[in-house]
Backbone as CSV, one residue per row, in Angstrom:
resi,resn,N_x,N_y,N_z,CA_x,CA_y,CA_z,C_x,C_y,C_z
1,UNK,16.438,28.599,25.623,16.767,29.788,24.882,16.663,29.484,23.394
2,UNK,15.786,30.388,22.720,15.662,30.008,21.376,17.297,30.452,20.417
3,UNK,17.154,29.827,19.738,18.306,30.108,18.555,17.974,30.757,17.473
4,UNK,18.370,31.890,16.422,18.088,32.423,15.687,17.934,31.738,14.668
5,UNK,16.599,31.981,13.849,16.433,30.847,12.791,15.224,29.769,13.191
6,UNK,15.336,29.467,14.170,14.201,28.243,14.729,13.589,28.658,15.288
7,UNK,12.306,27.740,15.156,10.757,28.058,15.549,10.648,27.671,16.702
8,UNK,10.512,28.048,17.787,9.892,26.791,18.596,8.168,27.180,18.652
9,UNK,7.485,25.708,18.619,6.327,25.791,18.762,5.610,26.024,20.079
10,UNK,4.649,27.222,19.957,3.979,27.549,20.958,2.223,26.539,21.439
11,UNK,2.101,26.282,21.125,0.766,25.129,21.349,1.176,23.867,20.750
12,UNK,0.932,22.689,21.478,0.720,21.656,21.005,-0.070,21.395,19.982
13,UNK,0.075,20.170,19.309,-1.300,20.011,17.876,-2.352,18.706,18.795
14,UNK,-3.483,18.751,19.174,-4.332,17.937,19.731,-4.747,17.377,17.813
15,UNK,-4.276,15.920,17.335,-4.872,15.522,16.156,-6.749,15.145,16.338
16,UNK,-6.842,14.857,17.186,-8.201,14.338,17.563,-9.140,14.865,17.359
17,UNK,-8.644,16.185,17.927,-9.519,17.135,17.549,-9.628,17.523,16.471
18,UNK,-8.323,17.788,15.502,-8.798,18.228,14.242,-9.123,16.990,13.362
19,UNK,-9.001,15.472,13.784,-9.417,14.642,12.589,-10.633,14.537,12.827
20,UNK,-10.920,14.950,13.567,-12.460,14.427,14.500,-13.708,14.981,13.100
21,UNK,-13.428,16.128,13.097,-14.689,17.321,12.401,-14.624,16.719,10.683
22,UNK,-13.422,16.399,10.548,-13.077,15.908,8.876,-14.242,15.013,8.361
23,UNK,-14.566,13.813,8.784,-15.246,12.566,8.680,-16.873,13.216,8.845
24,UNK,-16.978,13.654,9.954,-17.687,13.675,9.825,-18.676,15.361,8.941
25,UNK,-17.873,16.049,8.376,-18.066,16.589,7.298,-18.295,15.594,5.820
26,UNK,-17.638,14.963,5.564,-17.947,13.898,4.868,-18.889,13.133,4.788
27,UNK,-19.408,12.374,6.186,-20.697,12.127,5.924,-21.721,12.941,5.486
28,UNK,-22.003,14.365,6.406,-22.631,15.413,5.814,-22.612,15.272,4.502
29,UNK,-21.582,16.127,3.734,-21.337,15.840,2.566,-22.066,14.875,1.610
30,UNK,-21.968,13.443,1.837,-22.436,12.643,1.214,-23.501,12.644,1.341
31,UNK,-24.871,13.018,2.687,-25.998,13.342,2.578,-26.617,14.520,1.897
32,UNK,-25.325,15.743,1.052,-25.917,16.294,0.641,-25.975,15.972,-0.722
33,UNK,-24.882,15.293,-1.422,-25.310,14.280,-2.788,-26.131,13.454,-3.188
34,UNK,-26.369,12.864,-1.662,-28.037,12.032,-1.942,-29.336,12.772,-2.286
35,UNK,-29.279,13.794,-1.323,-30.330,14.566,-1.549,-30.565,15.280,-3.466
36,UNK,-29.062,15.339,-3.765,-28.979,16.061,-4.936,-29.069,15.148,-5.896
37,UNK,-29.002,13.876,-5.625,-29.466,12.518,-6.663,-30.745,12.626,-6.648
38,UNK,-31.720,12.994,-5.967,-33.032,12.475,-5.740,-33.583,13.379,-6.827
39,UNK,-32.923,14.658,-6.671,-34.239,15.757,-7.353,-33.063,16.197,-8.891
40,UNK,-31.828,15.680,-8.844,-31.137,16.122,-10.028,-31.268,15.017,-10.873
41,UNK,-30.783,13.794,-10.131,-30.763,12.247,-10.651,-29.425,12.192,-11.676
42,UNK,-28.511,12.786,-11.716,-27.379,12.468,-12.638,-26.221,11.435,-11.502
43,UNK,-25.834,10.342,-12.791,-24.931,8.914,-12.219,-23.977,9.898,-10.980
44,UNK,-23.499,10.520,-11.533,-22.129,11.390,-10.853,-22.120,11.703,-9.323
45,UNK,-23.608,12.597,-8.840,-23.831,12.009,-7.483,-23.680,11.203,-6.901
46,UNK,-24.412,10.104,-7.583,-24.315,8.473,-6.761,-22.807,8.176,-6.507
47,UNK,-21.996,8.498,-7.662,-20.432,7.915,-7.192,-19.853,9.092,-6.535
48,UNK,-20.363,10.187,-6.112,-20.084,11.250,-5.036,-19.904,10.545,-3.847
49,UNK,-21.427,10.029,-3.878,-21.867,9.402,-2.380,-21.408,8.910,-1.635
50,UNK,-20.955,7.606,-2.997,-19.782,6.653,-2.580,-18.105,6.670,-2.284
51,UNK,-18.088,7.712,-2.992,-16.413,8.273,-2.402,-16.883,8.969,-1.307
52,UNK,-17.002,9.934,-1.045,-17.173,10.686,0.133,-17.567,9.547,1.331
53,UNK,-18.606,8.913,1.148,-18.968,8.079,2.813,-17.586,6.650,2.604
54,UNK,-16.882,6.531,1.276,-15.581,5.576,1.845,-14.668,6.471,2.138
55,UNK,-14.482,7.767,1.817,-13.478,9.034,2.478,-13.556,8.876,4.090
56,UNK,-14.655,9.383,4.063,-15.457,8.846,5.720,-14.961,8.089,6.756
57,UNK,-15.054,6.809,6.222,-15.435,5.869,6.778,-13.777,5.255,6.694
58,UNK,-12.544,5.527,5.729,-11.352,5.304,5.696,-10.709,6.281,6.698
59,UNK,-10.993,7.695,6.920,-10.615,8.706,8.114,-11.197,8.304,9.246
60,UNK,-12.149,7.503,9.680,-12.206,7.029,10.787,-11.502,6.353,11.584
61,UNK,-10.155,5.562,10.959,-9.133,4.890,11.792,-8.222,5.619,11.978
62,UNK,-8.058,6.589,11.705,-6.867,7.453,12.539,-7.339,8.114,13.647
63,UNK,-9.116,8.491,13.249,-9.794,9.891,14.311,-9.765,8.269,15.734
64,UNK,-10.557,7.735,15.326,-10.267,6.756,16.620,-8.997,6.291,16.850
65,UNK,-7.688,5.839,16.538,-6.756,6.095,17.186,-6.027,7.059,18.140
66,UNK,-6.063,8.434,17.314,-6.103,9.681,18.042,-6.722,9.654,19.075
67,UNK,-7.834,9.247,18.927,-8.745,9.969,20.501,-8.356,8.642,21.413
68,UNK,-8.555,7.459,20.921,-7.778,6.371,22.239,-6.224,6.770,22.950
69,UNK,-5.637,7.305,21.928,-3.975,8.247,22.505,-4.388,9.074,23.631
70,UNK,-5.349,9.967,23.228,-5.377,10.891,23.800,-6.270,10.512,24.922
71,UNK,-7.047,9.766,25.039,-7.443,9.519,26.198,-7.131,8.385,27.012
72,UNK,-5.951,7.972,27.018,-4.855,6.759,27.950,-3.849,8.214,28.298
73,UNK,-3.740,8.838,27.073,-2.093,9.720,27.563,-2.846,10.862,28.731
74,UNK,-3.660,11.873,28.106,-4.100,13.398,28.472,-5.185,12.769,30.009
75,UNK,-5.873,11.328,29.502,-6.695,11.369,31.273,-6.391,10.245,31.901
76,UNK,-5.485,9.429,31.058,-5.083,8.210,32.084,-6.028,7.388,31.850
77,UNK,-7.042,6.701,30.935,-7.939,5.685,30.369,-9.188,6.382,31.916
78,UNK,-9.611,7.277,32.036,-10.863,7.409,33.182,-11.867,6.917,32.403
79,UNK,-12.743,6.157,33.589,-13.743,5.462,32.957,-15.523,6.355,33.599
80,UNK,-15.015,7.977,33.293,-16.248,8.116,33.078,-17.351,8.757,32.672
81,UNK,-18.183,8.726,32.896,-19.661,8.790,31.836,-19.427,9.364,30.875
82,UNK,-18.496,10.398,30.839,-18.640,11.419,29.702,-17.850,9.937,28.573
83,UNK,-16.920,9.723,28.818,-16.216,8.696,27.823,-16.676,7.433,27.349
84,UNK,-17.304,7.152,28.174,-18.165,5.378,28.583,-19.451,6.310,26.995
85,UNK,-19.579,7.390,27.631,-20.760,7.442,26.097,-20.539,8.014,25.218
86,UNK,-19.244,8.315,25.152,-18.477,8.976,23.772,-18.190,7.379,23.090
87,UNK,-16.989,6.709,24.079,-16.606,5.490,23.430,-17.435,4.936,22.736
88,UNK,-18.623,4.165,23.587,-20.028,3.882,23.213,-20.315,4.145,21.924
């Protein structure tokens, strides 16, 4: 029974899913500063590049934590194909 005043939450938060899309927007991202170094050529891109793909590449240890959680907790570590070539 809810209490007046408090929320209770209706959906769970799956993080995996939402850290998942972050990173790799970022890489995107950083391929679109390269591209914009090539034909603009100003320094500022280049150190775009480089923050964005270490943004990247630093959000990658949580998105893979998350998804190892979530796949020991939500399927019980199953070993297959679909995961064997995600993990992969």
């Amino acid at each position: 029974m809810d209490t007046p005043g408090r929320v209770t939450p209706r959906f769970k938060i799956h993080w995996h899913v939402l850290l998942i899309h972050f990173p790799i927007s970022l890489f995107a991202g950083a391929s679109g500063f390269q591209i914009l170094h090539l034909f603009i050529a100003p320094i500022s891109f280049e150190l775009a590049t480089n923050v964005t793909l270490l943004g990247g590449t630093i959000m990658m240890i949580p998105t893979t934590w998350t998804g190892w959680l979530t796949w020991k907790k939500n399927y019980k570590g199953a070993k297959i194909m679909l995961f064997k070539r995600k993990i992969g």
